[in-house]
Phi, psi and omega in degrees: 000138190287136185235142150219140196260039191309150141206193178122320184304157194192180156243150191214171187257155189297116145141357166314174155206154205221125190265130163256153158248158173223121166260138187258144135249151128122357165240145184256129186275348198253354191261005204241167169246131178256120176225121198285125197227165183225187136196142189263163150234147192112016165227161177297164179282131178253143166264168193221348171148142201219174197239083191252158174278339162275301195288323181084217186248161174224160177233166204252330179228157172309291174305342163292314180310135146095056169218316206225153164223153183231141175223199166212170123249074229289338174281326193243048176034036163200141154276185202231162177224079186274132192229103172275175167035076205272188217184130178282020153231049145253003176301132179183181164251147196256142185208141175266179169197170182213135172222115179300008162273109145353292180230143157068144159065003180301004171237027201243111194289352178285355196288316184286143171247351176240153197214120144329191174268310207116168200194138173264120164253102148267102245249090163208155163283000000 
């Protein structure tokens, strides 16, 4: 059974940073795009960045480059989300996700079919 795991979330003070992880079972990690998403509330689920072994990474926005990095460790089934200089509308609960799509549309949740619970990042003084 396809499994993902967030953890990691927290509350930090604006210009912090926080690693999320996201851990898999019940899948080989190196076949799938792992991709990271958000959501505020009263807004749509946003992507925010993914990891494919064809595509390599992407960040979804602008504002996430040279702020956030996304990695793996394919031995130890999980990617990571490191988010420096975080900003208090990065606040959201953060959900990993896995999708055997590859290419195109990859920062778009309809894309993904399997989803974690989700991890609260909150950005405050």
């Amino acid at each position: 059974q396809l499994q993902l795991v967030e953890s990691g979330g927290g509350l930090v003070q604006p210009g912090g940073s926080l690693r999320l992880s996201c851990t898999t079972s019940g899948f080989t990690l190196d076949r799938y795009t792992i991709g990271w998403f958000r959501q505020a509330p009263g807004k749509e689920r946003e992507g925010v960045s993914f990891i494919s072994s064809t595509s390599g990474t992407t960040y979804c926005k602008d504002s996430m480059k040279g702020r956030f990095t996304i990695f793996r460790d394919n031995a130890k089934n999980t990617v990571y989300l490191q988010m420096n200089g975080l900003r208090p509308e990065d606040t959201a609960v953060y959900y990993c996700a896995a999708s055997l799509r590859t290419r195109l549309g990859l920062c778009v949740p309809m894309t993904y079919d399997n989803w974690g619970q989700g991890t609260q990042v909150t950005v405050s003084s």
